[in-house]
C-alpha positions as CSV (number, residue, x, y, z in Angstrom):
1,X,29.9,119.9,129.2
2,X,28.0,119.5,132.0
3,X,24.7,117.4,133.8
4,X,21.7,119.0,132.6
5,X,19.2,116.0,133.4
6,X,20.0,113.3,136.1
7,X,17.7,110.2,134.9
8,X,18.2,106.7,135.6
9,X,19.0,105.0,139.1
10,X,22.7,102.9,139.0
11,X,21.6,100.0,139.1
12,X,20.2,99.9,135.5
13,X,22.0,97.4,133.2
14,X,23.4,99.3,130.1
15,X,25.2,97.4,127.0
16,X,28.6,97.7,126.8
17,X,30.8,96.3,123.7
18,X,31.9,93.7,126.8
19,X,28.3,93.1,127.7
20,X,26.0,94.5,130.5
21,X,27.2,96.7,133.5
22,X,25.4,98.4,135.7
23,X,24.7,102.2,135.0
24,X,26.7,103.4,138.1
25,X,29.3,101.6,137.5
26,X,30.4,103.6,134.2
27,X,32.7,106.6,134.1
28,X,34.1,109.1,131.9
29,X,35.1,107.8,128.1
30,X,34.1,104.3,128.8
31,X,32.4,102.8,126.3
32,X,28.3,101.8,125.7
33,X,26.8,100.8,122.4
34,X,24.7,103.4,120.8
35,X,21.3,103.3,118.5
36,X,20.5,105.2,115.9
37,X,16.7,105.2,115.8
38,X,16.1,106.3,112.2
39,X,17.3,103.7,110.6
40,X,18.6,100.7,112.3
41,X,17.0,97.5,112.9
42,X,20.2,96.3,115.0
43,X,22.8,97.4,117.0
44,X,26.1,98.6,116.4
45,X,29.3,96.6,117.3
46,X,31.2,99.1,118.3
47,X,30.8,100.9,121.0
48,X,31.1,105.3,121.9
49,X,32.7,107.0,124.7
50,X,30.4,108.7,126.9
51,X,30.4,111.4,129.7
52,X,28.8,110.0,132.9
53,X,26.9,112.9,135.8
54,X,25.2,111.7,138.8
55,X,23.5,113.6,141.6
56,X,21.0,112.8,144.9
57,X,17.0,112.7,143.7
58,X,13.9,112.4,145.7
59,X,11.3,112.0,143.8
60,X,9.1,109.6,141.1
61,X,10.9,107.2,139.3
62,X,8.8,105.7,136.7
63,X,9.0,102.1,135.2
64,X,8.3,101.8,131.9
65,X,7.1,98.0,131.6
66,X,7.5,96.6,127.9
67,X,7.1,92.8,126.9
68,X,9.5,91.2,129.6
69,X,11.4,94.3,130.6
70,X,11.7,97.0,132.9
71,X,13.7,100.5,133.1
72,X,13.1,103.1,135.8
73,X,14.1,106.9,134.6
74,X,12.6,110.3,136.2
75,X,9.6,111.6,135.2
76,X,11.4,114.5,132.3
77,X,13.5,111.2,130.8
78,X,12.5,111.1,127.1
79,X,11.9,107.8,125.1
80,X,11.4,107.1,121.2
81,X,8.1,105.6,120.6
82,X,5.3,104.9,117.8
83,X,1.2,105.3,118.1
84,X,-0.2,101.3,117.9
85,X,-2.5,100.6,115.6
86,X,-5.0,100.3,118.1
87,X,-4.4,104.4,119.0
88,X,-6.9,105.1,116.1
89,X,-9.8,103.4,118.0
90,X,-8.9,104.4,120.9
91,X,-10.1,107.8,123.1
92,X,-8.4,110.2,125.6
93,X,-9.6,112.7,128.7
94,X,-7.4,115.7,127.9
95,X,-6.4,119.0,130.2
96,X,-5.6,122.1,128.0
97,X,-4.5,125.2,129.0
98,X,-4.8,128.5,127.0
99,X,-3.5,131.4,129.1
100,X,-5.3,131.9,132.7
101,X,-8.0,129.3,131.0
102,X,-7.8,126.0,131.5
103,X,-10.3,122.8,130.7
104,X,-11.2,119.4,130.1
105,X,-12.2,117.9,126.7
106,X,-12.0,114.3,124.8
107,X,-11.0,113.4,121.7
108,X,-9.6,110.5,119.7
109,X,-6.3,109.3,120.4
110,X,-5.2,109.0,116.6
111,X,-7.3,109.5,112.9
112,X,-7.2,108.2,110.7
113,X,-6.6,111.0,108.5
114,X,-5.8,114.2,111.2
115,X,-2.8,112.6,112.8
116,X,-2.3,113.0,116.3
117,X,-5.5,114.2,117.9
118,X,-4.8,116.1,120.9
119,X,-2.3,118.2,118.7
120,X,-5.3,118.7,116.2
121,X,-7.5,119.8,119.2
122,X,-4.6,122.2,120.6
123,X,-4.4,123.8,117.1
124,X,-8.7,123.5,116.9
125,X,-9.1,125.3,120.5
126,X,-5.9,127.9,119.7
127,X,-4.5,126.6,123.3
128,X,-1.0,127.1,124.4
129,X,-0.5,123.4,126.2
130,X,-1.6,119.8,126.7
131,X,-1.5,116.7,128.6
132,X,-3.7,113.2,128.2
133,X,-4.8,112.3,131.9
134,X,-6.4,109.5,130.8
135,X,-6.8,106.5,128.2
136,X,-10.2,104.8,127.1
137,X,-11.5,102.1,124.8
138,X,-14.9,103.7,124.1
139,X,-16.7,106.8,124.1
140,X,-19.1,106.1,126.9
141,X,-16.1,105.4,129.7
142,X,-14.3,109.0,127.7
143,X,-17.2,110.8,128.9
144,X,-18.2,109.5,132.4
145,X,-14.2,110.1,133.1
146,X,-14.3,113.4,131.6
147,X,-17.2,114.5,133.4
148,X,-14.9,112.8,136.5
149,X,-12.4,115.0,136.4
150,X,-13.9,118.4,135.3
151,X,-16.2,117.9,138.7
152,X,-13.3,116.3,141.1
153,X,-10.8,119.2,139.8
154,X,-13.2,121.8,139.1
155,X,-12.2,122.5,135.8
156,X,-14.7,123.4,132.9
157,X,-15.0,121.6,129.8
158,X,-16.1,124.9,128.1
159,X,-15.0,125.3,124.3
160,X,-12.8,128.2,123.6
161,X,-13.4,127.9,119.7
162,X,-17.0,128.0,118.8
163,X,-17.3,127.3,114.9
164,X,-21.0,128.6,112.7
165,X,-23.4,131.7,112.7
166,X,-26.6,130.1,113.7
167,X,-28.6,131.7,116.7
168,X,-27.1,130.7,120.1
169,X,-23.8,130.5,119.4
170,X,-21.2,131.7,121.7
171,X,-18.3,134.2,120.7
172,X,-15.0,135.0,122.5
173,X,-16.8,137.5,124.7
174,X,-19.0,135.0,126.1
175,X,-16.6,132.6,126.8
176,X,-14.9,135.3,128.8
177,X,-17.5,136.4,130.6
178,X,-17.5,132.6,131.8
179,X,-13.9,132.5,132.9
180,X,-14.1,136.2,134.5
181,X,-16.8,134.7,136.9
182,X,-14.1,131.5,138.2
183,X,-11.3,131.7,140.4
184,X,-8.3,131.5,137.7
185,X,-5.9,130.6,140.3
186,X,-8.1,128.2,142.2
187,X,-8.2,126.0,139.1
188,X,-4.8,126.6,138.2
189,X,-4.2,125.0,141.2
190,X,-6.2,122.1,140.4
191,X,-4.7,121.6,137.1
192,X,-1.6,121.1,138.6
193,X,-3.1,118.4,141.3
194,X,-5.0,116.9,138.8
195,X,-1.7,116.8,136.7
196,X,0.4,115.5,139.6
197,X,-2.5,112.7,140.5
198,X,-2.3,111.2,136.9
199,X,1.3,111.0,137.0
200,X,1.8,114.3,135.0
201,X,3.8,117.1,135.4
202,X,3.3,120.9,134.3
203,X,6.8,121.6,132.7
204,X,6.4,118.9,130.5
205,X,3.1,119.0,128.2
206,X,2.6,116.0,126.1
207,X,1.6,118.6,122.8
208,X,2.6,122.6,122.9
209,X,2.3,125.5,120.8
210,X,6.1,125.2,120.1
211,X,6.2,121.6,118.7
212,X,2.9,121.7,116.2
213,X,5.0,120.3,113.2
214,X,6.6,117.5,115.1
215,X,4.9,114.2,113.4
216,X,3.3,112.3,116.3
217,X,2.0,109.0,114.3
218,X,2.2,105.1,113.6
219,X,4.9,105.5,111.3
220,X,7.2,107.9,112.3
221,X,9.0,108.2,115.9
222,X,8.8,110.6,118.0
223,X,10.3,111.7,121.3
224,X,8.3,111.8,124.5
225,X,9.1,112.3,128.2
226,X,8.2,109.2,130.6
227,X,5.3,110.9,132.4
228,X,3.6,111.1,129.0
229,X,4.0,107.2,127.4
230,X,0.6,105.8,126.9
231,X,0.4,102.7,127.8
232,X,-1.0,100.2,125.5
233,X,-0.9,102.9,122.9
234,X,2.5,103.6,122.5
235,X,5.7,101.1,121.7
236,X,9.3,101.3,122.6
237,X,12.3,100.0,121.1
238,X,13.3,96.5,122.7
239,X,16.5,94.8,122.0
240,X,16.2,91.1,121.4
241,X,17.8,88.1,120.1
242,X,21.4,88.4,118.0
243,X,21.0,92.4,118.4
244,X,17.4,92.7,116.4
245,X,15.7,95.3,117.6
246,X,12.0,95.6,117.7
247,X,9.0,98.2,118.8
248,X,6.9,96.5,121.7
249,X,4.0,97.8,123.1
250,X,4.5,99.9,126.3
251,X,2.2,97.5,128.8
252,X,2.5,99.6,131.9
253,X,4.0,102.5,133.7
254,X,4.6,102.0,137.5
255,X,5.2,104.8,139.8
256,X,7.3,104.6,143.2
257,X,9.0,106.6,145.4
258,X,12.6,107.2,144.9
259,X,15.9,108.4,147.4
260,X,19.0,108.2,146.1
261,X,21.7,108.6,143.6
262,X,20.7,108.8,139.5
263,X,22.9,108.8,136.9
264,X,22.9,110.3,133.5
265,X,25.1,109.4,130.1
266,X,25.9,111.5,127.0
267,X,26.0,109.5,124.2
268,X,27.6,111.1,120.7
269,X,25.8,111.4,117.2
270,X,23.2,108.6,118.0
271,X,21.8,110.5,121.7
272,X,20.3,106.6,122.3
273,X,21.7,103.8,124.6
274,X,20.1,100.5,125.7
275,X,19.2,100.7,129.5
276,X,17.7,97.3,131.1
277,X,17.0,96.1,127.2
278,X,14.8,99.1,125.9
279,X,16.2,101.7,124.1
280,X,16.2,104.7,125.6
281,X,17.5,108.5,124.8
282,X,20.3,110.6,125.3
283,X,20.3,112.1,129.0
284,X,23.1,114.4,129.5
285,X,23.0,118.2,128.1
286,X,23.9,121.0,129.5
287,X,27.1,123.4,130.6
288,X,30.5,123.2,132.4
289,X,29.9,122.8,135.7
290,X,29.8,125.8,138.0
291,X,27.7,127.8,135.5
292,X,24.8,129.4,136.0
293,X,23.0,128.0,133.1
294,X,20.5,125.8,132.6
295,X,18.5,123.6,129.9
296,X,15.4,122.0,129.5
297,X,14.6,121.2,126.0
298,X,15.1,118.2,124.3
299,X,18.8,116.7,124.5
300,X,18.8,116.6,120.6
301,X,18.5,120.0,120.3
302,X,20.3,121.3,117.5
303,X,21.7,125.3,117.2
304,X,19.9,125.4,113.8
305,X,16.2,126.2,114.3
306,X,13.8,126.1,111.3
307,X,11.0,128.7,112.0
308,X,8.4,130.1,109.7
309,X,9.2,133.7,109.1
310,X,6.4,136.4,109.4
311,X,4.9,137.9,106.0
312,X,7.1,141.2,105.8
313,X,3.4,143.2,104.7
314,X,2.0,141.6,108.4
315,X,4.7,143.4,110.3
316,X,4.7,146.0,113.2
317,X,8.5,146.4,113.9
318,X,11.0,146.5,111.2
319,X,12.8,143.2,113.3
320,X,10.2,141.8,114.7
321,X,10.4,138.0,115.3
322,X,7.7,135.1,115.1
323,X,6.4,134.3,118.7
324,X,8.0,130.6,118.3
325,X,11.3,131.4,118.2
326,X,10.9,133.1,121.7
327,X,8.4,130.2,122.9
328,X,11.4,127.6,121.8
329,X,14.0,129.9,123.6
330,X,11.6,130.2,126.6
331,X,10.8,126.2,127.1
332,X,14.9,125.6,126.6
333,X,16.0,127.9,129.4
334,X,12.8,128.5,131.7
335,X,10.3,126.6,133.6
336,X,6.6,127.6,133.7
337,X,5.9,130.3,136.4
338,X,9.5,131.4,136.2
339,X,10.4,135.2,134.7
340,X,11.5,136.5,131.4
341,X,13.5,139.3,130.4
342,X,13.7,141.3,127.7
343,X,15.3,144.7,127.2
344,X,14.0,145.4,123.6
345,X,10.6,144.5,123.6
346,X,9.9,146.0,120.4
347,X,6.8,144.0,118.6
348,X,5.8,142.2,122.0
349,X,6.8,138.9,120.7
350,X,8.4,137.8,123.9
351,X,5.3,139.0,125.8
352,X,2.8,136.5,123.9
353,X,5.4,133.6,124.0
354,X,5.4,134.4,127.8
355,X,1.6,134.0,128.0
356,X,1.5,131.4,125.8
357,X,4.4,129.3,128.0
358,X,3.4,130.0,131.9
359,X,6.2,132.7,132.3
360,X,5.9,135.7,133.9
361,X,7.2,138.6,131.2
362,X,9.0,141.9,132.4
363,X,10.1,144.2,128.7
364,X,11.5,147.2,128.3
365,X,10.7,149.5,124.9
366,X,12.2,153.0,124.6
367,X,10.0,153.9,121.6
368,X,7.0,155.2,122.4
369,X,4.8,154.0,119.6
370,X,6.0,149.9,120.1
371,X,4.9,150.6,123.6
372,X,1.3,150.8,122.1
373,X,1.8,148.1,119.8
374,X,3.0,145.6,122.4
375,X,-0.1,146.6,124.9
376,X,-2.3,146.0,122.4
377,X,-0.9,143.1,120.8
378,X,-1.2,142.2,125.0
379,X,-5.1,142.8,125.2
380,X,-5.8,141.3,121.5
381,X,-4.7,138.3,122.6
382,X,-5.4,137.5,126.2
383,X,-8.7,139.8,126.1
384,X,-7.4,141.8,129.5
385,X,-6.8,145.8,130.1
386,X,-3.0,146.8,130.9
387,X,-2.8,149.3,133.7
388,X,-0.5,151.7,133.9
389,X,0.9,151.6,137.4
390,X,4.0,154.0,137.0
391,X,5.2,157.3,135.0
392,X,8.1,159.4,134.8
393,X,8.2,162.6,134.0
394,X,10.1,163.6,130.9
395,X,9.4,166.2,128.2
396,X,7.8,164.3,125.9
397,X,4.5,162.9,125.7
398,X,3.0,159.7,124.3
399,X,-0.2,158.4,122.7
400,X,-0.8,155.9,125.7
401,X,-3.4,157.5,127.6
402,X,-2.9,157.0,131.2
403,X,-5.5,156.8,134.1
404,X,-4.1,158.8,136.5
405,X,-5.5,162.5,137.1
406,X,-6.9,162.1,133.2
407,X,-3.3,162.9,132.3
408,X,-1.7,161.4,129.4
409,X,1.0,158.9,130.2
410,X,5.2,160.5,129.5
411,X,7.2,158.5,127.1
412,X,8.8,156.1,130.1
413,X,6.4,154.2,131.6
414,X,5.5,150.9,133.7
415,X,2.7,149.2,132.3
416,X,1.3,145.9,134.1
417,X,-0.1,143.0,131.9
């Protein structure tokens, strides 16, 4: 096994079964005490061995500041947390991004009866990704910030999803008449600064279209990266006296420049060790060193994955697969903006989970007649034309029509999307 994710900086104070150490000071199959979040309202007395990887960062270390205490991880570390109570009250500035579109919206925090908002307006709008900028305790401040940032960035606050049949509405082709008049990459561009200004980062969206059943609530808790933790509205688990451990509220996040060595640790079965007296997840996931692999998912991932399967009598290919398990694939072993492959493209499903995830797509299909179901699965759902830009002359002939000499496209083709 090797270091996947290189988060904290040595001098963070881990429990050992002989006390606290510093983080750099640990090596291979010494021993920490672990957590196990789901149930435990104490630590363990015995302790696990763990694997220790350490590398040179520049970057953003964050401090995530809870009653008394302090740890500083990278920006992709994950924490468990809870909503507060208070998250229900409480409103959020939002960026989305669905495709080439991107915007800027508001919405509650928390229901009390629609869970997590931002997921319910990600499922609502039909986008792809999210990421709270901002926290508020009323609506007024919501809206002056939203209007804030959709002028600073340049982003529009335009609905994708426009609900009723009276007169005036606006349908899909509307909408993309708007977004056919901006400069896509322009505000991609500011997305990304606006993301980067409010301490957020592209790779890791706070909701997604692959992680729509994972609870987000007051009750249940969930896993989030340390560029997403709300202050004030989310809680971490704190250690205190005789090994008790309690949620406290997450009171600020400080962000400072950082040069040097971080360390990570892989922690068996429980994934969760106590770093500077808040508990704090698992680290280390990866491959043996000198691979070419990488991974970015969560480090709990599991080689089970539960997806809903598609309705056989809503099929196009006799194997196809649902677009999340290609999206889950995608966001474990990409980044956004990076490139896909896939030599059987059959239904397209790896296309629409490339659109739907920032990548950049390149499928083959033999078949002629999947070649016309994955272009026009491609222009259902992102409303563009695909253009043919190559043939190649063969014997046979397909049902694609090309655009070159009025000439009907040969059955091996190079379609761009």
């Amino acid at each position: 096994m090797g270091a996947h994710e290189w988060c904290q900086p040595p001098d963070t104070m881990v429990i050992t079964p002989h006390g606290s150490v510093y983080l750099g000071s640990l090596r291979n199959n010494d021993q920490v005490i672990p957590y196990n979040t789901d149930w435990a309202r104490k630590l363990r007395k015995h302790g696990q061995c763990v694997s220790v990887a350490s590398r040179h960062y520049d970057g953003t270390l964050y401090g995530i500041v809870a009653g008394d205490r302090v740890t500083h991880t990278t920006d992709g570390h994950i924490f468990t947390v809870r909503l507060k109570e208070e998250a229900a009250e409480a409103w959020c500035v939002y960026l989305m991004r669905r495709g080439p579109w991107w915007r800027v919206g508001k919405c509650k925090i928390a229901g009390q009866w629609y869970g997590f908002g931002l997921k319910s307006r990600l499922r609502q709008e039909h986008g792809e990704a999210a990421w709270i900028l901002s926290t508020h305790r009323d609506l007024a401040s919501t809206m002056c910030s939203e209007q804030v940032v959709s002028v600073k960035y340049g982003i529009p606050t335009t609905h994708w999803e426009i609900y009723g049949t009276r007169s005036g509405v606006r349908g899909f082709n509307d909408i993309q008449k708007i977004y056919d008049q901006l400069d896509l990459q322009r505000i991609h561009d500011n997305a990304v600064r606006a993301l980067l200004d409010f301490g957020r980062r592209i790779e890791y969206p706070l909701v997604h279209a692959g992680n729509m059943h994972t609870k987000l609530g007051r009750r249940d808790p969930f896993r989030v990266r340390a560029c997403n933790i709300l202050p004030g509205f989310m809680s971490v688990p704190m250690v205190r006296a005789r090994r008790m451990v309690e949620y406290e509220a997450v009171r600020h996040v400080d962000l400072q420049p950082y040069s040097g060595p971080v360390y990570s640790l892989d922690v068996p079965v429980h994934r969760h060790y106590v770093a500077d007296g808040i508990v704090t997840h698992n680290c280390f996931y990866g491959w043996r060193e000198g691979a070419g692999h990488k991974f970015f998912g969560p480090n709990n991932a599991t080689d089970l994955w539960h997806v809903k399967k598609i309705n056989p009598n809503k099929m196009v290919h006799l194997t196809e697969k649902p677009v999340e398990l290609a999206v889950r694939a995608m966001q474990y072993s990409s980044r956004a903006g990076e490139n896909v492959l896939d030599l059987f493209g059959g239904s397209g499903s790896t296309l629409i989970a490339a659109e739907q995830t920032g990548r950049k797509a390149f499928l083959m299909e033999l078949d002629a007649p999947y070649c016309d179901v994955i272009v026009q699965r491609f222009e259902n759902f992102t409303g563009k034309k695909a253009i043919c830009e190559k043939a190649v002359a063969t014997t046979e002939k397909t049902p694609v029509e090309a655009g070159v000499a009025g000439e009907r496209i040969p059955n091996a083709v190079t379609c761009s999307v």
